[in-house]
N, C-alpha and C positions, 0 to 999 in steps of 0.2 A: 340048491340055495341053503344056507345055515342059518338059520334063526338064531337071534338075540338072545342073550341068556341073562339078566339083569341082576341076578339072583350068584350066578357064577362070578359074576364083574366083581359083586363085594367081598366074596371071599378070597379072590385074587387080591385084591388092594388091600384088606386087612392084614394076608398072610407077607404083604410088601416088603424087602428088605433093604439094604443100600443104603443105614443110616438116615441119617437129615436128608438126605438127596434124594432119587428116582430112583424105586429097582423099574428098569427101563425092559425089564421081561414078562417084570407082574404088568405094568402100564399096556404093551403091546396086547398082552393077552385079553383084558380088561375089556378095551376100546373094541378088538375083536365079539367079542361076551355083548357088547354091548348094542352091535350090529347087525346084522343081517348083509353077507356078502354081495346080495342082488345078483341075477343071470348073467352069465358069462357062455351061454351056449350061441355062439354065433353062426348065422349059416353065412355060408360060402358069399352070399351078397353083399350081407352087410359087411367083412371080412374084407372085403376089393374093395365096396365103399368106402370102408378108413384109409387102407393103400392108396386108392386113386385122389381122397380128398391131403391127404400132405402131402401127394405129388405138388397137385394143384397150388398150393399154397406155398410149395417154396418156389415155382415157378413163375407167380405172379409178384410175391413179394418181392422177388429178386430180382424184376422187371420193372417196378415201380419205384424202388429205394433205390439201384446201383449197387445192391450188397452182394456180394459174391460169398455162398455160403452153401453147406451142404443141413441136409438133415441131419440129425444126430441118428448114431448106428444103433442104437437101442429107443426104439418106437413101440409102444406095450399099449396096448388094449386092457387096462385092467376092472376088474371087478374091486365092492369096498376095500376089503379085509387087503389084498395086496397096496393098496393104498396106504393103509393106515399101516404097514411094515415098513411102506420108505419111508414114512413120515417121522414114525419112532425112530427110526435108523440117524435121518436127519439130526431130530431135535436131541439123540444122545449126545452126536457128535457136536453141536455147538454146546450143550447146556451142561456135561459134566462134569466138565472144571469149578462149577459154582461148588459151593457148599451151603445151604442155608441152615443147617441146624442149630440156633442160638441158645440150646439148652432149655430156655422154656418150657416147651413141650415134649419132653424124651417119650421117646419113644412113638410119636406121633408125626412129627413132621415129614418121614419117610411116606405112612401110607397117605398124609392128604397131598403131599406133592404128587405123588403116582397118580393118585385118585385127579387131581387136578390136571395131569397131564392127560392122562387115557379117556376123563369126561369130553375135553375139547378135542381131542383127536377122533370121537365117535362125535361127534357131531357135526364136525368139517366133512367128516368121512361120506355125509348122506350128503351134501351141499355141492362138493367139490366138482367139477367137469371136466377139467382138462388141466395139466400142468408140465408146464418148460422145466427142467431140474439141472440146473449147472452145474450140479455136482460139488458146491460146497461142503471145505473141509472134509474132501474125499481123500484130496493127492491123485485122484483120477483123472485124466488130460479127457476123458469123453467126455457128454452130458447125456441127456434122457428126456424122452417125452411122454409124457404119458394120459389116456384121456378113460375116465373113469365110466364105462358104458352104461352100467344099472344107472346114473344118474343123468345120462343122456336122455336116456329114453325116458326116467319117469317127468326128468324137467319139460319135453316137449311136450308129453302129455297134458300134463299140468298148463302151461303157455298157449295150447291148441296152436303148434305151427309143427309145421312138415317135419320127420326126428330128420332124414335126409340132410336139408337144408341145414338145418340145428347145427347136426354133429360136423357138415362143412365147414360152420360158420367158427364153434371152438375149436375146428385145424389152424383155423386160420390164424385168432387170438394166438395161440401156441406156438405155433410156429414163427409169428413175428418174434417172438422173446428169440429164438435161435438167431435172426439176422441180427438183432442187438448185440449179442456178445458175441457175433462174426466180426461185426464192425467196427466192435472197443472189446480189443484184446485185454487191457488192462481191465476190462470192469470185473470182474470175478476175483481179483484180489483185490481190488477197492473194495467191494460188498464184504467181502471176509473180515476185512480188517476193521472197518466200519461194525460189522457184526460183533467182531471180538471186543472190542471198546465197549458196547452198550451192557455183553454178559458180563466182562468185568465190572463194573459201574453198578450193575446190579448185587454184587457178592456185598453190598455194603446194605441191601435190602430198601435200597431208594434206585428210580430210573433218575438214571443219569441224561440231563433234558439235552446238553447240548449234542452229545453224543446221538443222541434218540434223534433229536427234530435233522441232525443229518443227513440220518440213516434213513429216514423218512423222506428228505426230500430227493436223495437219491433215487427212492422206488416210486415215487410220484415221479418223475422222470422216466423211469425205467416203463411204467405203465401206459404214461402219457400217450408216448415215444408209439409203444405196440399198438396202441388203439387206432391209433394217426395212422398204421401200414397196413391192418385190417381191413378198416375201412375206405381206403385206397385202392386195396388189391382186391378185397372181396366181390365177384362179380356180377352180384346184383347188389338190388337196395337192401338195406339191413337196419330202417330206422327203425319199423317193427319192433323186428328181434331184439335191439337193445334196448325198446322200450319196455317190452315186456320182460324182458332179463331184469331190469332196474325195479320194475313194480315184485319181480321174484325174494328178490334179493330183500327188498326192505319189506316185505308181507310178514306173515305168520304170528303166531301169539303173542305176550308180553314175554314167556319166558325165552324164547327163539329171539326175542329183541336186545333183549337183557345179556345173553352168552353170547349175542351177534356183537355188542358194545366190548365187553367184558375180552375178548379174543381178537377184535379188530375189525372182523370186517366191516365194519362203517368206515371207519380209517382207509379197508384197502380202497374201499366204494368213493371217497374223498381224493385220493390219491386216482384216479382213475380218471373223477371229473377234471381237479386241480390240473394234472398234466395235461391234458388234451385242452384243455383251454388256454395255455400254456400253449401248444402246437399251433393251433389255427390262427394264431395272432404271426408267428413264425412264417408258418407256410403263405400267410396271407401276403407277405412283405419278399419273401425271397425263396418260396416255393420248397418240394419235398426235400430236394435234395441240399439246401441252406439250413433247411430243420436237421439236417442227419449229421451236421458238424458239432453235435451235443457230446457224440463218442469219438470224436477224431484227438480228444486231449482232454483228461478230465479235467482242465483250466477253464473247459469250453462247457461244461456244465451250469446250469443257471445258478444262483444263489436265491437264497428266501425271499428276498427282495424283488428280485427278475422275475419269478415263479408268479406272482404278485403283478410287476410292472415289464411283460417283453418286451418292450421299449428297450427299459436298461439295458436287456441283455442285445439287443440289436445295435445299440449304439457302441459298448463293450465287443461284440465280437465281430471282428470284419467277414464281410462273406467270402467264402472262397472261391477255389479258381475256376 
């Protein structure tokens, strides 16, 4: 295991270069400096355990939805530090078209952007569990799964339930996002494009709201949608688990509350509930498979309103055959 170096973090960020913008080398190393990788020595049990649980879960998902889909070829078991590499990888490739350097502060706004990237990327870093990776803005026709173990294990610890169960339970989360963009082939460049809108919108140093509350209600969909196949497929009870997940999630200090605001996740936590309450009113009227004509056209997507009132959108979209 690598220990945190807090002390290394700021001389990396001071010594930051890349203008107004990220140097996105200092950033990754930084967040690295800033964390501790957590164990990655797995025995041969646990090892089959993750193998056997995304068997499981695309076999059930894909039993319960109708979605005909494979896993994605690159499934990783990762530790922090490999985490927080794809991450910077990611947030290069959508964020460095911006420019933010307004002259203002020469010379400055290079390392507190870096500083500001590589702070929230070390702190997701200890949070995070498992993540679907579409591959945005790659040009890469695969995708990627990946579920961050040091934080399995100390989340189950922490929650007092089985890590077993746990780490079946985020294949399964994970693995729903794969059937989603098996089922709407267009969503991945809808997300893109929608993404590139909001960065641009930003170079003017204001968010751009209508752009944003889009992009938002797309992934409140996209969330809703995965919780709904989860907890369909998963084959025990899991009210537990995600209540204790929900009490995780919102716990911890003022400052842990404050960069939990500050980064979103109350937003993604919002987006989570919003969709699935959104789903249940759907499934409740025309079952799993009239819920899953969300990705059959992106016409079939709810709007603010529907997200709000499914009614509208049940009265708007006829059921299919």
């Amino acid at each position: 295991m690598i220990r945190m170096n807090p002390i290394g973090s700021v001389r990396t960020i001071v010594g930051a270069e890349g203008g107004g913008g990220v140097d996105w080398a200092a950033a990754r190393a930084a967040a690295r400096e800033l964390t501790d990788s957590g164990d990655l020595d797995l025995d041969p049990a646990v090892k089959a355990g993750y193998a056997r649980d995304m068997r499981a879960a695309r076999t059930e998902i894909a039993a319960v939805s109708g979605i005909d889909f494979a896993l994605p070829r690159t499934v990783e078991v990762q530790n922090r530090h490999h985490w927080i590499d794809r991450t910077v990888d990611i947030l290069e490739a959508v964020l460095e078209p911006l420019s933010v350097d307004d002259g203002r502060f020469p010379g400055l706004t290079g390392p507190l952007n870096t500083a500001t990237v590589s702070g929230s990327v070390a702190y997701l870093s200890r949070l995070v569990l498992g993540q679907y990776d579409p591959r945005l803005f790659s040009g890469e026709g695969d995708h990627g799964l990946y579920v961050v173990h040091p934080n399995v294990v100390e989340a189950s610890r922490k929650l007092s339930v089985d890590e077993d169960r746990f780490r079946r339970w985020i294949a399964f989360h994970e693995v729903a996002h794969a059937a989603e963009f098996a089922a709407a082939p267009w969503l991945r460049d809808y997300l893109e494009t929608r993404i590139r809108r909001v960065v641009s919108g930003l170079d003017g140093m204001t968010i751009p709201r209508t752009e944003y509350q889009e992009l938002d209600r797309v992934m409140t969909v996209v969330e809703g949608y995965a919780e709904l196949l989860m907890d369909e497929a998963f084959d025990e009870p899991s009210a537990e688990l995600r209540r204790k997940l929900d009490e995780r999630r919102s716990s911890g200090g003022l400052i842990s509350r404050l960069l939990g605001q500050v980064i979103g996740l109350d937003r993604k936590r919002e987006q989570y509930e919003r969709g699935r309450d959104f789903f249940d009113v759907i499934v409740a009227e025309r079952g799993l498979k009239g819920a899953g004509r969300v990705w059959e056209d992106p016409a079939f997507l709810p709007n603010e309103l529907e997200l709000e009132r499914p009614d509208r959108w049940l009265d708007r979209v006829p059921p299919g055959q």
